[in-house]
C-alpha positions in Angstrom: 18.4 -21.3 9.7 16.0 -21.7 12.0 12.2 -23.1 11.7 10.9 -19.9 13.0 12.8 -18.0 9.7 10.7 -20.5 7.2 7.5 -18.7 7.5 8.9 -15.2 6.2 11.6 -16.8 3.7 8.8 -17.7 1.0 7.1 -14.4 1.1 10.7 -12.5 0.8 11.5 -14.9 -2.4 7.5 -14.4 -3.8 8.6 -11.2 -3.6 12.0 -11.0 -5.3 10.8 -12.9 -8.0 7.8 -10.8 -8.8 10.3 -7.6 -8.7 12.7 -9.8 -11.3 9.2 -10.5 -13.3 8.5 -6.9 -13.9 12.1 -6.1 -14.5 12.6 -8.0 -17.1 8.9 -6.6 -18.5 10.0 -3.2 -18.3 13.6 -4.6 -20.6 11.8 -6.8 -22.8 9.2 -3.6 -23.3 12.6 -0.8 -23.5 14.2 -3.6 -26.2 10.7 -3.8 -28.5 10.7 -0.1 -28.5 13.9 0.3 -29.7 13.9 -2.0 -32.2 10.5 -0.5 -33.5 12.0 2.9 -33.4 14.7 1.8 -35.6 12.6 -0.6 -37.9 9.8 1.8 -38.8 10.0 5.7 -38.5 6.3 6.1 -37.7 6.1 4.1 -34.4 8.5 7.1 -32.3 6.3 9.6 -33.5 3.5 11.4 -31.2 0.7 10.8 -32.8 1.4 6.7 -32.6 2.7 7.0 -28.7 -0.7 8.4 -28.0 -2.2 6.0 -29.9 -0.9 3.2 -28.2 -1.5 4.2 -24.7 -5.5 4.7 -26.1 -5.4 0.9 -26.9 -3.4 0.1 -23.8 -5.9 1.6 -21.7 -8.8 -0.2 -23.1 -7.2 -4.0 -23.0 -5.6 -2.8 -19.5 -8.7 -1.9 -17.4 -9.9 -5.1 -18.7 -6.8 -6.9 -17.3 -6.9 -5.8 -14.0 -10.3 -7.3 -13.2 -9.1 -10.1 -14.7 -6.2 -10.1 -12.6 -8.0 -10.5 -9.6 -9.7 -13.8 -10.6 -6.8 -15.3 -11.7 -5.2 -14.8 -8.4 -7.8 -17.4 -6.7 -7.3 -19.4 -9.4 -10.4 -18.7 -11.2 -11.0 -17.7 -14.4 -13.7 -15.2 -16.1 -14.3 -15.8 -20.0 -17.2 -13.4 -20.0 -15.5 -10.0 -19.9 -15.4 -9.7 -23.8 -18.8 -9.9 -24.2 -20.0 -7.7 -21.1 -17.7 -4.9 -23.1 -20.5 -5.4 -25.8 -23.4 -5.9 -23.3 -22.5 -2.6 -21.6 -21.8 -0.1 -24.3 -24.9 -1.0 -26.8 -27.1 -0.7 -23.6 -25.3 2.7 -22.7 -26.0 4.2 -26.4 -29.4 3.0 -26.2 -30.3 4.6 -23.2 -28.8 8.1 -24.1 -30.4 7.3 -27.6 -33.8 7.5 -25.7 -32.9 10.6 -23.7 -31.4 9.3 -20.2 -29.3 11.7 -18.8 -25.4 10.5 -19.6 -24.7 10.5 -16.0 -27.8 8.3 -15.8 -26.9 5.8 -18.2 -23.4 5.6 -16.9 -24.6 4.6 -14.5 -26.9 2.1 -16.1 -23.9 1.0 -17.6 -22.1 -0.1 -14.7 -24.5 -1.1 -12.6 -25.7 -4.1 -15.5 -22.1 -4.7 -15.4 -21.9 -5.3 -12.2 -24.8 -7.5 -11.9 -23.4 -9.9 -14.7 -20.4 -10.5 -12.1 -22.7 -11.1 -9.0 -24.7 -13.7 -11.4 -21.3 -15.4 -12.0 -20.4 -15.7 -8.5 -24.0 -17.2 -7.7 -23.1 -19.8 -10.2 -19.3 -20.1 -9.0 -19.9 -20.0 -5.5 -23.8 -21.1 -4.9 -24.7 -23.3 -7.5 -21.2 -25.1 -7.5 -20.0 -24.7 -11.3 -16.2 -24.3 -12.3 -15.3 -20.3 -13.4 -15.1 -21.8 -17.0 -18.4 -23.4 -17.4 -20.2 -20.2 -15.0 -18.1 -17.7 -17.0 -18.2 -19.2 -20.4 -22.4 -19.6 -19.7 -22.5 -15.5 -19.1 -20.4 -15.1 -22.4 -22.9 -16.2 -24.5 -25.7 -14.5 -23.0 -24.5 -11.5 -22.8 -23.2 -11.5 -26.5 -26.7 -12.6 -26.8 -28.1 -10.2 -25.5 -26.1 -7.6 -26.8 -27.7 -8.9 -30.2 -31.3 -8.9 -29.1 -31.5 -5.2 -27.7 -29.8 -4.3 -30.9 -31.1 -6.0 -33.4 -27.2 -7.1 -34.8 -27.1 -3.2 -35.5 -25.2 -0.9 -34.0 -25.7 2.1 -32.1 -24.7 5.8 -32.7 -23.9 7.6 -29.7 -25.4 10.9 -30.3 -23.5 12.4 -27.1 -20.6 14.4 -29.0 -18.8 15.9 -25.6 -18.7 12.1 -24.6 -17.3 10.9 -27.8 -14.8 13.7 -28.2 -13.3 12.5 -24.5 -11.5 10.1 -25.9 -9.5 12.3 -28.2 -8.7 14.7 -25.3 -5.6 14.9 -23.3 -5.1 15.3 -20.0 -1.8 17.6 -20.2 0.1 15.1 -22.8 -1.4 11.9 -21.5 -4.2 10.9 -23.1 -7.6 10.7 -21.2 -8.4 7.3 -21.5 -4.7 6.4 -19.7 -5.9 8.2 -17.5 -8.8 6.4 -16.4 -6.9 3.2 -16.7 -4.1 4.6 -14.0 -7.4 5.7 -12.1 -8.5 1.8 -12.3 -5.3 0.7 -11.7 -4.5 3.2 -8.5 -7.9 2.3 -7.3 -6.7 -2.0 -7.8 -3.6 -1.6 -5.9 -5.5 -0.4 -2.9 -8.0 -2.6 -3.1 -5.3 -5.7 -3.7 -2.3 -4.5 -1.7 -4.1 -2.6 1.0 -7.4 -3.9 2.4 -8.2 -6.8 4.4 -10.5 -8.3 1.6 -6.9 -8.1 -1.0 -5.0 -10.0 1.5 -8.3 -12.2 1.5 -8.0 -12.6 -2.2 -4.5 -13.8 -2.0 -5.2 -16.1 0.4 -8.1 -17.7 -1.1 -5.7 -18.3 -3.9 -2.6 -19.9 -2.1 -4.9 -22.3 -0.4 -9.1 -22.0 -0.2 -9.3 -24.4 2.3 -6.7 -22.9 5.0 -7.7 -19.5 4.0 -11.5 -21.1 5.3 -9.9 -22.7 8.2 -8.4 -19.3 8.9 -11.8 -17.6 8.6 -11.8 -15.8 5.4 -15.3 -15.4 4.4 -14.8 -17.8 1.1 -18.2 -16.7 -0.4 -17.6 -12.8 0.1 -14.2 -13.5 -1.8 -15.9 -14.8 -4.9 -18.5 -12.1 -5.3 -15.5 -9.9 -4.6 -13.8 -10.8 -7.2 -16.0 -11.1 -10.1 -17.8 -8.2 -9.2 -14.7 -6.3 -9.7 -13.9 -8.5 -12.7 -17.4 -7.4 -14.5 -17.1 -3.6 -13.2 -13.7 -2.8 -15.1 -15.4 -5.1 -18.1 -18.5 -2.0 -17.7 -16.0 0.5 -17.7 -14.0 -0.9 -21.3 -17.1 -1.4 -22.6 -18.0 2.5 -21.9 -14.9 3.1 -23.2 -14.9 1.6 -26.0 -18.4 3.6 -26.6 -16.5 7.0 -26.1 -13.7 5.9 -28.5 -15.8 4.5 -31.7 -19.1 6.8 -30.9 -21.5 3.7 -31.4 -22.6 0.5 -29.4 -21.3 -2.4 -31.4 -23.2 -5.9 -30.6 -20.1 -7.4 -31.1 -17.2 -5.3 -30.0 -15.3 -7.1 -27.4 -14.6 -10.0 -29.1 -11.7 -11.8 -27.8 -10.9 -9.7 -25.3 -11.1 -12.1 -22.7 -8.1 -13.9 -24.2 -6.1 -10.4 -24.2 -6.9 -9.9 -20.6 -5.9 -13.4 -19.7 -2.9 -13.1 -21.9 -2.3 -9.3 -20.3 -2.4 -10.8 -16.1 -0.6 -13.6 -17.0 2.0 -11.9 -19.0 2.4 -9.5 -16.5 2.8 -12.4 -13.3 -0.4 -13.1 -12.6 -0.4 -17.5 -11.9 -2.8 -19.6 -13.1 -2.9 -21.9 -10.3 -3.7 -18.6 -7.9 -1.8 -17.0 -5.3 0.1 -14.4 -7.4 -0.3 -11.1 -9.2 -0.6 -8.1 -8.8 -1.6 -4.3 -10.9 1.6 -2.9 -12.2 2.5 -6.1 -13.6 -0.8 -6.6 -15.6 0.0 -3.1 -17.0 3.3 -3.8 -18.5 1.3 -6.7 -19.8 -1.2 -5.4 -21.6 0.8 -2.5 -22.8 3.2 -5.4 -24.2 0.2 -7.3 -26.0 -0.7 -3.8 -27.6 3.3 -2.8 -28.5 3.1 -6.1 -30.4 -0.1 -5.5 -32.2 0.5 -1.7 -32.8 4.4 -2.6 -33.9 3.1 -5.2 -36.2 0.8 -3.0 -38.0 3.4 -0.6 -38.9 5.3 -3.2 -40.2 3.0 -4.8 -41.9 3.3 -8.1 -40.3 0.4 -10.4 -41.1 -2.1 -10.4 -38.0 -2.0 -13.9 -37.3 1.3 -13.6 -36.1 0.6 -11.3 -33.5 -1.6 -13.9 -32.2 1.0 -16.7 -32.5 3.6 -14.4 -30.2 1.1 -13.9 -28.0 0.2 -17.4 -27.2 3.8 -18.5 -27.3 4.6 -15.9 -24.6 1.7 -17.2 -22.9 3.1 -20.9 -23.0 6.6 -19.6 -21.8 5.5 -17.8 -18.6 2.8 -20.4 -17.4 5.1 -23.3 -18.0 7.7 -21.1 -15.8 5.5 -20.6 -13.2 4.5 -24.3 -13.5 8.4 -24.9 -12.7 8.5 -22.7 -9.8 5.3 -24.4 -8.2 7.1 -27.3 -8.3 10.2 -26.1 -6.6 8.2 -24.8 -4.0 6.5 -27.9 -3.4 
């Protein structure tokens, strides 16, 4: 082998291993359902399938902007709480007679603005993702509380309410936004110059800033989408439960952390990607739903989850060192 080959070996392997990763997803996903099909009668049915795939969609939308800070290594704990920022400020404002379009809008654009605060903090003022992040979590939850009141908010929009329960042909409507997201992620990740950028940034900040990657741009990049999809779940979540809830989106950040990590996203940046974080999330939610219809205490759902957590970040944490 020569030195020349060395360049393109690691990318080929990167890549072999992330097809092996979401192999073994799509087995460990086929094996759950089958043992669920055989240990309860109710999880097969219709009505659950399309259940799931309405909670996938939710936790998954959430995931992929999560996705894309974890790949530079960042982190954003403040998703959870810009779900419940988002949606009680969208039922207020159709409560007071915006037009939905209007408050959609609203909607998205506050979400958005949350994740260009976060990358001031990040990338202007200096402050790790955890401490900017964790910072915007509690104001937002905050503030979710003071425009309510700690009440919550009835959506008096019925044809956006009744959205949610809609199908489009058998797939339900809110999978469908969430393949819209995630069509939408690949691009953006696997096909622009600013998703190379991303990677980059991850693998290395300081060659990608040597190289000329416009570090700062990366950040706002990133969070921006990170905050947008967290506007999107929050609105929703809106359509779904037909109020604004002050504290709906709690712990959701942990789901989407658990759903791009799950699904190949590292820790220590460089890798991820969309499809992945979908088998993720719609893992996490299999659990959960399977669980239920088992009657399986809660808590363990949570214990799974973080064990699978442990396993794939301590297998990553291998392979970093076999690179090195």
């Amino acid at each position: 082998m020569s030195l020349t080959d060395a360049p393109t070996l690691k990318p080929k392997r990167q890549a072999n291993l992330k097809s092996l990763m979401q192999l073994s997803l799509v087995a460990l996903l086929l094996v759950v359902w089958t043992a669920l099909s055989f240990s309860t009668p109710t999880f097969a049915t219709e009505g659950n399938i399309t259940n799931l795939l309405r909670q996938t969609a939710i936790g998954g939308v959430l995931a992929i902007g999560q996705t894309f800070v974890i790949i530079t290594a960042g982190i954003d704990l403040s998703v959870g709480s810009l779900v419940a920022v988002t949606g009680v400020s969208l039922a207020l404002m159709v409560e007071r007679g915006v037009p939905l379009p209007l408050a959609v809008a609203g909607a998205l654009a506050l979400g958005l603005t949350a994740g260009m605060v976060n990358a001031f903090a990040i990338h202007r003022m200096g402050l790790p993702p955890f401490i900017a992040t964790l910072a915007m979590l509690s104001v937002a939850r905050g503030s979710a509380l003071l425009l309510t009141g700690g009440q919550s908010i009835s959506m008096p929009a019925s044809g956006f309410t009744a959205f949610s329960t809609t199908n489009v042909w058998v797939v339900p409507s809110l999978f469908v936004v969430l393949l819209l997201v995630a069509a939408a992620g690949w691009v953006l990740l696997h096909r622009t110059r600013w998703g190379r950028y991303v990677f980059a940034y991850g693998s290395n900040k300081e060659a990608a800033r040597l190289s000329g990657v416009n570090i700062g741009g990366v950040v706002f990049f990133v969070y921006g989408i990170s905050a947008l999809c967290a506007a999107i779940a929050g609105i929703l979540v809106v359509s779904r439960i037909g109020v604004g809830v002050p504290t709906a989106g709690t712990g959701y950040e942990l789901d989407s952390i658990a759903a791009s990590v799950i699904g190949g996203a590292s820790l220590f940046g460089g890798a991820g990607g969309v499809f992945g974080t979908i088998l993720g999330a719609l893992l996490i939610t299999t659990i959960s739903n399977g669980a239920n219809l088992l009657n399986v205490d809660p808590f363990w759902q949570q214990i799974i989850t973080g064990l699978l957590i442990a396993v794939i970040v301590f297998l990553d944490q291998l392979r970093k060192r076999r690179e090195g």
